[in-house]
C-alpha positions in Angstrom: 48.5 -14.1 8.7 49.4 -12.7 12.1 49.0 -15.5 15.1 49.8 -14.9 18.6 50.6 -17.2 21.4 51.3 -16.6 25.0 52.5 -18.8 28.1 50.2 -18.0 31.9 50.3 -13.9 31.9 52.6 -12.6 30.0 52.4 -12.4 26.3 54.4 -14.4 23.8 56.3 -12.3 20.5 54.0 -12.2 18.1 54.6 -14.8 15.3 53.4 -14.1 11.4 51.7 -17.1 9.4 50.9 -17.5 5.7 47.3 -18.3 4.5 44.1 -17.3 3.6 41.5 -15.1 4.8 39.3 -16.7 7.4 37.6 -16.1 10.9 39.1 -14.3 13.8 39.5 -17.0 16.6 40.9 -16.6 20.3 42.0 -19.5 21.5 42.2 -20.0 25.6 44.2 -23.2 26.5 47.3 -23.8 29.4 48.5 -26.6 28.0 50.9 -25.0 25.6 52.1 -28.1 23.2 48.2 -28.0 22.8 48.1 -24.5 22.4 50.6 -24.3 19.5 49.0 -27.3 17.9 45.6 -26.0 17.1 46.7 -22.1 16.4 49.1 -24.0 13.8 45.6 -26.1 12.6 43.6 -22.8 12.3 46.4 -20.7 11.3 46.9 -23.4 8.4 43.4 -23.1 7.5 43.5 -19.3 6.8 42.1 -18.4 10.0 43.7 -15.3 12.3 44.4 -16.8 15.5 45.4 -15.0 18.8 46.6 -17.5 21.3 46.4 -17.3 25.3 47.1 -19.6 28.4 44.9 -18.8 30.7 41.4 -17.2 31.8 42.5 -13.7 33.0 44.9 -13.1 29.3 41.3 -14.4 27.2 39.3 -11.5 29.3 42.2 -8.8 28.5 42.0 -10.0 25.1 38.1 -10.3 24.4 37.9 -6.7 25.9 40.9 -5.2 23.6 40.0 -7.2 20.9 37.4 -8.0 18.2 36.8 -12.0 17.5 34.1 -14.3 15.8 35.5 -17.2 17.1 36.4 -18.4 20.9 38.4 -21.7 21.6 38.1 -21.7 25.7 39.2 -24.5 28.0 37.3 -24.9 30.8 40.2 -26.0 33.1 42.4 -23.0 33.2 44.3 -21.0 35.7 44.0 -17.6 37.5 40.4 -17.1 36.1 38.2 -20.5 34.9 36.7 -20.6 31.5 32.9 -20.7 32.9 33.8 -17.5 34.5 35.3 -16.1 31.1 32.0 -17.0 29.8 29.8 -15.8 32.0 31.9 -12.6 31.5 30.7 -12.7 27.8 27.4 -9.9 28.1 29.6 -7.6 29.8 32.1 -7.7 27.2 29.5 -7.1 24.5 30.8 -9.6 22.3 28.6 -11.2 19.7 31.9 -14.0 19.2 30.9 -17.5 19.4 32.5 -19.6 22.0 33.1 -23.1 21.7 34.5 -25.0 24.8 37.0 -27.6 25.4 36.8 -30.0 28.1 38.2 -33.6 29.6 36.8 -32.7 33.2 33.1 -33.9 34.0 32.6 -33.3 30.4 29.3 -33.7 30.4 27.9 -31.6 33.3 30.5 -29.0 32.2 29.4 -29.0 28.9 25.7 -28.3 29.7 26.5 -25.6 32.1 28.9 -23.8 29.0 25.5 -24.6 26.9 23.6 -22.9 29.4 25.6 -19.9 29.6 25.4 -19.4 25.7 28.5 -21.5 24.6 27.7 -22.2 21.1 29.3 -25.6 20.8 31.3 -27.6 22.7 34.3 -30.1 22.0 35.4 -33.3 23.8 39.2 -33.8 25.0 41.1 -35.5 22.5 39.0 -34.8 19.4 40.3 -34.3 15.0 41.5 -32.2 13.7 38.6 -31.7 11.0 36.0 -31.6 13.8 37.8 -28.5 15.2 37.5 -26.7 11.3 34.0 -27.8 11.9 33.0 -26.5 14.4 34.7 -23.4 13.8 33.6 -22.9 10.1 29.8 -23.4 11.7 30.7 -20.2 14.9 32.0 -18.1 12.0 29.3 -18.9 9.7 26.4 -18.4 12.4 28.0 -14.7 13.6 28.7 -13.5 10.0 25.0 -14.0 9.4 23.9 -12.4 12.6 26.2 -9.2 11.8 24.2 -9.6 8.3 21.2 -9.8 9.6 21.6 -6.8 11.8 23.1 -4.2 9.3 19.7 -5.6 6.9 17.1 -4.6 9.3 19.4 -1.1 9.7 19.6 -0.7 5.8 15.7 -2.1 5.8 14.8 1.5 8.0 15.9 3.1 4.8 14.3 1.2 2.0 11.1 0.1 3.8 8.3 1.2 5.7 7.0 -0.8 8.6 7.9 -4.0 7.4 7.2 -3.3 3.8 10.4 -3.2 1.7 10.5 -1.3 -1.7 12.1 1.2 -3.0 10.9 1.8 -6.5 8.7 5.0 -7.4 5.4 3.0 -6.9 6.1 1.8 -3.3 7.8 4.9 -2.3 4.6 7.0 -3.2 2.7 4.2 -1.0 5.0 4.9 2.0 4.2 8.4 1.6 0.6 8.3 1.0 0.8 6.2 4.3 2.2 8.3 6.3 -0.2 11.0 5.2 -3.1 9.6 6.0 -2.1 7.5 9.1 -2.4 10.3 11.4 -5.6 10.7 10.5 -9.2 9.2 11.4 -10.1 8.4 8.1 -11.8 4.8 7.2 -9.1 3.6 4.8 -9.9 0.8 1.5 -7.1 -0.9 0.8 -7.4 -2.7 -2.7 -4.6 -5.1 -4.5 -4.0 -8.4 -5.7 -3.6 -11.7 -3.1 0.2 -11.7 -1.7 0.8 -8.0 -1.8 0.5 -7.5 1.4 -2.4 -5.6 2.6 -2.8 -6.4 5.9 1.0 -5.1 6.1 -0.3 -2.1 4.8 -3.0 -1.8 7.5 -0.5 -2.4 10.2 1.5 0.8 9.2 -1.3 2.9 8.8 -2.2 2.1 12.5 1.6 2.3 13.4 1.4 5.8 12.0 -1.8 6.7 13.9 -2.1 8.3 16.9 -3.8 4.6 18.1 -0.5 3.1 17.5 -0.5 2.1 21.3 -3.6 0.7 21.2 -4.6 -2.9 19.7 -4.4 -3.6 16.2 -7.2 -6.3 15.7 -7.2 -8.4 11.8 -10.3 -10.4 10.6 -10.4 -12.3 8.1 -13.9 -11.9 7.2 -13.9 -15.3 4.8 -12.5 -17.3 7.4 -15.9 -17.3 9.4 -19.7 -18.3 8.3 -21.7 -15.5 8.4 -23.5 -16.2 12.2 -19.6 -17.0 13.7 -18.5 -14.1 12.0 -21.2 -12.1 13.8 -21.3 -13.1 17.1 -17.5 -12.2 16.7 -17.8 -9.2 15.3 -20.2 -7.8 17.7 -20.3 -9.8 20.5 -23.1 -11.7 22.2 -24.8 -11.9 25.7 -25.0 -15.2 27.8 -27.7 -17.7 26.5 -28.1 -15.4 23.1 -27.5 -19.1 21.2 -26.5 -22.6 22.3 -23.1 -22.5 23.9 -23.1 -18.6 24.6 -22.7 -19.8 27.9 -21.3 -16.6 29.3 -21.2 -12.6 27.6 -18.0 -11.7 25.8 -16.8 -8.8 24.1 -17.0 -8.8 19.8 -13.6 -7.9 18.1 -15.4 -3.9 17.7 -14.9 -3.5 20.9 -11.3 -5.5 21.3 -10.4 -2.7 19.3 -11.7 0.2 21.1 -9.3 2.7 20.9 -7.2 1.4 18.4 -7.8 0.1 14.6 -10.3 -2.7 13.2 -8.7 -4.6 10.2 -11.3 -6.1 8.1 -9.8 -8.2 5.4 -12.0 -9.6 2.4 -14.6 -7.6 3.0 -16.0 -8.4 -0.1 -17.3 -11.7 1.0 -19.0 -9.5 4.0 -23.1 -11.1 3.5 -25.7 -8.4 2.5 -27.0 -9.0 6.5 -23.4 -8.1 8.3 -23.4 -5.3 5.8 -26.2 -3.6 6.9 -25.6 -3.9 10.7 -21.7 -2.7 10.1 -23.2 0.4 8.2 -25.4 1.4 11.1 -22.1 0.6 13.5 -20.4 3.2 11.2 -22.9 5.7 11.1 -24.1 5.4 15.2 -20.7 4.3 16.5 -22.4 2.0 18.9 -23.4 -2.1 18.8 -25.3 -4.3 19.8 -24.1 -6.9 21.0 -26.4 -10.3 19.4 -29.0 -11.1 22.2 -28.8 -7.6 23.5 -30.9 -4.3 22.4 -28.7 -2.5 24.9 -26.0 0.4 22.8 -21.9 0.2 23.8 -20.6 3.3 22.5 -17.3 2.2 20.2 -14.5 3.9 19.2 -12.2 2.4 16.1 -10.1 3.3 13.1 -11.8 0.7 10.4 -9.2 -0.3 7.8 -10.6 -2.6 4.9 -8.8 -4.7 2.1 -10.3 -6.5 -0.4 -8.9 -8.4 -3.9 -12.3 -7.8 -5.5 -13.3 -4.2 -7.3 -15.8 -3.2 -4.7 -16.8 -0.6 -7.4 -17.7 -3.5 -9.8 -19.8 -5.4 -6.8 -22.2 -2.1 -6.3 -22.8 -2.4 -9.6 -23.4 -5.9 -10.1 -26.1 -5.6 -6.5 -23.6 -7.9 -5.0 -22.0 -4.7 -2.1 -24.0 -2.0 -1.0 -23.7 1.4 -2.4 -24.1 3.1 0.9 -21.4 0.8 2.8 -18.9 1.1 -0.4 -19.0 4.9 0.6 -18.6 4.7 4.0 -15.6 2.3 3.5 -13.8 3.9 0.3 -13.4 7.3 2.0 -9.4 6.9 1.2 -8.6 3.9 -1.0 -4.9 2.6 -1.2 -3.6 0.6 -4.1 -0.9 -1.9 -3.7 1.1 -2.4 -6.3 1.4 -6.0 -7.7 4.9 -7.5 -7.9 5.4 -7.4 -11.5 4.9 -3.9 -11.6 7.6 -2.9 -9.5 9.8 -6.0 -10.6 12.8 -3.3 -9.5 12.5 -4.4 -6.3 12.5 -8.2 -6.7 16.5 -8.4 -5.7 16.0 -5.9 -2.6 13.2 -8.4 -1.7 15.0 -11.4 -2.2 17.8 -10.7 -0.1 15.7 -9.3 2.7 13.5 -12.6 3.0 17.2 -15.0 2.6 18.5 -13.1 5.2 15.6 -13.0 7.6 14.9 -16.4 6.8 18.1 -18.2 6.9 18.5 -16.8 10.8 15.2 -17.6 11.3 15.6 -21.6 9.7 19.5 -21.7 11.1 21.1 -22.6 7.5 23.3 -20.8 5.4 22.3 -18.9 2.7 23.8 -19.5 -0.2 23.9 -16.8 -3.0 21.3 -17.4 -5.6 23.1 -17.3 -9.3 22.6 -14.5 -11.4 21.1 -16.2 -14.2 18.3 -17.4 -11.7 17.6 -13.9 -10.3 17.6 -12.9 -14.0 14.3 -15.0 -14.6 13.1 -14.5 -11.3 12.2 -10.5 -12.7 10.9 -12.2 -16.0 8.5 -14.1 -14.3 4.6 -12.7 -13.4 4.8 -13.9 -9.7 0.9 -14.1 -9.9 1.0 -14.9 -6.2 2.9 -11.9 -5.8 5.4 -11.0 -2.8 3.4 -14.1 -0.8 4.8 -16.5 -3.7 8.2 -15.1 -3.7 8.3 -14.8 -0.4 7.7 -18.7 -0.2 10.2 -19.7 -3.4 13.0 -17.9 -0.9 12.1 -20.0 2.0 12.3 -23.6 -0.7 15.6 -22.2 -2.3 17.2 -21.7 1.4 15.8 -25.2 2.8 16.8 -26.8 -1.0 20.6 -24.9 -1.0 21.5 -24.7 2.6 25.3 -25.6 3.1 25.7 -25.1 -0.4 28.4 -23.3 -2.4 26.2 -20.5 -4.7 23.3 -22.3 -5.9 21.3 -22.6 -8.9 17.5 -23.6 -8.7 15.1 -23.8 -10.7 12.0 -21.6 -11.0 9.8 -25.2 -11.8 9.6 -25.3 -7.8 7.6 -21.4 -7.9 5.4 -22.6 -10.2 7.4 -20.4 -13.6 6.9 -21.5 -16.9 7.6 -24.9 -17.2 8.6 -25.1 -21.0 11.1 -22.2 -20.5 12.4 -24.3 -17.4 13.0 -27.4 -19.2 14.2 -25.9 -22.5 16.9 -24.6 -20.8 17.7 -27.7 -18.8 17.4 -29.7 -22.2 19.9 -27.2 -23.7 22.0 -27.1 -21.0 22.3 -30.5 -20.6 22.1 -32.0 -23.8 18.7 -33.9 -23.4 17.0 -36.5 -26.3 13.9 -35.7 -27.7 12.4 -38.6 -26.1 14.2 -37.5 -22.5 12.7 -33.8 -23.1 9.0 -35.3 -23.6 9.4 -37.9 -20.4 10.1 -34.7 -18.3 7.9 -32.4 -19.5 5.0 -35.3 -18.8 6.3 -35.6 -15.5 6.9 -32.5 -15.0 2.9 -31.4 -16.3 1.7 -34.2 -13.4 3.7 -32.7 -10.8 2.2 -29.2 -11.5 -1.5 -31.3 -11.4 -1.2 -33.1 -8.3 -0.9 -36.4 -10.4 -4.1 -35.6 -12.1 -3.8 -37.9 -15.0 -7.3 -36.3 -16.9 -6.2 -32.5 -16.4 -2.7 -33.7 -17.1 -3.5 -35.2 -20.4 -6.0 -31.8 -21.4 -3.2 -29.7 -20.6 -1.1 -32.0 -23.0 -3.3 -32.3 -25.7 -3.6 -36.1 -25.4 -6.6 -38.1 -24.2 -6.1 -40.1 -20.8 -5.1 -43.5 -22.2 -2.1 -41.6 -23.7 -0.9 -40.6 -20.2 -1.6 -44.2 -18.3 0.6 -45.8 -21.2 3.4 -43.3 -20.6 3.6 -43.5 -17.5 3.5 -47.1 -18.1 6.8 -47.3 -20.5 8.4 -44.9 -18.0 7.9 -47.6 -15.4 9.6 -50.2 -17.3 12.0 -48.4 -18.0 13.4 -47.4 -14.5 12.4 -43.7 -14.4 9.5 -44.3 -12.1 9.0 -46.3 -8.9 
């Protein structure tokens, strides 16, 4: 390992250390017995360590240099380390600086914090709180620079936030960008958690509305007289509490796109009064015969077959038409289980900046069963399994977790924990009990019929386990 040191100005000879492979830290101090001693602490710890005396030498350094890591006194000569860090934008240096102090530690501290110092330490301080601190800086930028180069790889195996890159999701992108352009009303059908309304976004990014408003409604979210004075608006007085006129989410969206998710659940009343919007392109607003001329892109989703609806009398044959003009399918997740790993790293990295923890990698035999499993919430549920592994493993070394927490099969789980580990019969029923409550909210009466036992079977159980120390 190369580590140089260097006394006010001029440079010291360069001197060459043994040890591993680490972060690559700057380290700005006058005080050169102090100097030496942590470049030999960091050096030891298989970092690369470039050591200078003074504020001037760390600018030179940080502007010839690259480095993750910046040890900078505050009290130096020639050029002060707040001025070396307020430096830091101009020098374009994503390094994390951590500042040393014994001077009015704590109003120079908060200034350093204010100026983007990512840490500070206190004059004397251990020498395992300096590895700390400087583990955490190199941790925190190696995740950034991860970050960044995913979102730049993402560009290639995505589509407007949609990542994929197997044949089923590449033809989506495609078909996307075909008919984003153009002003037809788009259907967009698929299971809950494949991300529809993601799907709507990029077919307005891809429009020429783009720089308009994108406005989503939930069309389940509302009852049905809610949902229309918000659809269409209403006039002052039209009901109690319309206390003054306001604009309905059709016109919000005037010149841009209308995203109307579940619109299955749309009542046989809204129907008819969005098929005339359709057909006019003008509202009226509820307390008002006076027409407003609209102009939207309508985009629809739905988890139901609209197809099957008409023909049940539950959706409206003429509305169905005017909505399925160009339907999209989104693919469930275990039909393009190829992209399961792509996905999995793109929500642990995301995540783990957005959460501030490390993200440890998840061990191959888990990924293995994460493609066996349905995911019958689709990218939604292993979206949200990322975000338990990450909070679960953070600051871990490579972690192994179990699928139990994402709701996977819980026999195969606890077979291969029992195998694994050796478990008694008796040990492999108490878990699987506890394990069957767990997955019914402590429902003893569902937990028993999914057993096979009756009720009384459960309470006693539960009972023994008690006694026995496995339950509080």
């Amino acid at each position: 390992m190369m580590v140089a040191t260097a006394q006010g100005p001029e440079p010291a000879p360069i001197e060459v250390r043994e040890g591993g492979v680490g972060a690559s830290v700057l380290v700005v101090e006058d005080d050169e017995t102090f100097r030496d001693v942590l470049t030999e602490i960091l050096a030891g710890a298989g970092h690369e360590v470039v050591a200078v005396g003074d504020g001037q030498a760390a600018l030179d350094a940080l502007e010839h240099g690259s480095f993750e890591v910046v040890l900078l006194d505050l009290n130096l000569p020639r050029v002060s380390g707040i001025s070396v860090l307020s430096a830091q934008p101009a020098l374009q240096t994503d390094a994390r600086f951590i500042v040393m102090t014994a001077f009015g530690t704590v109003d120079s501290a908060v200034e350093a914090m204010k100026l983007g110092a990512h840490d500070y330490l206190r004059k004397p301080f251990r020498e395992e709180e300096v590895l700390l601190l400087v583990a955490r800086a190199h941790d925190d930028v190696a995740l950034r620079r991860e970050v960044a180069s995913a979102r730049h790889r993402n560009s290639a195996l995505g589509f407007e936030g949609m990542v994929g890159r197997t044949p089923s999701m590449r033809l989506l992108f495609s078909t996307i960008g075909r008919v984003g352009p153009t002003r037809a009303t788009v259907l967009v059908q698929g299971e809950t958690g494949t991300g529809k309304e993601l799907v709507a976004h990029a077919i307005h990014a891809a429009s020429g509305r783009s720089r308009r408003r994108f406005v989503a409604v939930n069309c389940s979210a509302l009852s049905d007289t809610l949902l229309e004075s918000e659809l269409f608006g209403h006039e002052r007085g039209a009901f109690t509490g319309a206390i003054q006129s306001r604009k309905g989410w059709i016109e919000e969206a005037a010149g841009g796109t209308l995203f109307l998710d579940e619109v299955s659940t749309l009542s046989p009343d809204i129907q008819v009064k969005l098929l005339r919007v359709l057909q006019e392109r003008v509202i009226h607003r509820v307390g008002s015969r006076t027409p407003v001329s609209v102009d939207f892109r309508l985009v629809t989703a739905t988890n139901r077959d609209l197809a099957a609806l008409v023909r049940q009398g539950h959706f409206r044959e003429d509305l169905f038409y005017r909505l399925n003009v160009f339907p999209l399918m989104v693919p469930p997740l275990r039909d393009r289980v190829a992209d399961i790993p792509l996905l999995t790293q793109y929500f642990r990295i995301r995540m783990a900046a957005d959460l501030g923890v490390n993200a440890p990698d998840l061990d191959r035999e888990v990924l293995a069963r994460m493609m066996r499993y349905d995911w019958p919430g689709n990218v939604r549920e292993l979206e949200n399994f990322v975000e338990r592994t990450l909070i679960l493993g953070s600051g871990a070394d490579p972690q192994t977790l179990d699928l139990l927490g994402a709701n996977a099969d819980p026999a195969d789980a606890l077979l291969d924990l029992a195998l694994g580990n050796e478990w008694t019969l008796d040990r492999l029923e108490r878990e699987f009990v506890l394990a069957t409550l767990n997955a019914t909210a402590g429902q003893q009466s569902e937990a028993a019929r999914r057993l096979g036992v009756n009720r009384r079977t459960i309470h006693r159980k539960l009972k023994r386990y008690r006694e026995e120390g496995h339950l509080n």
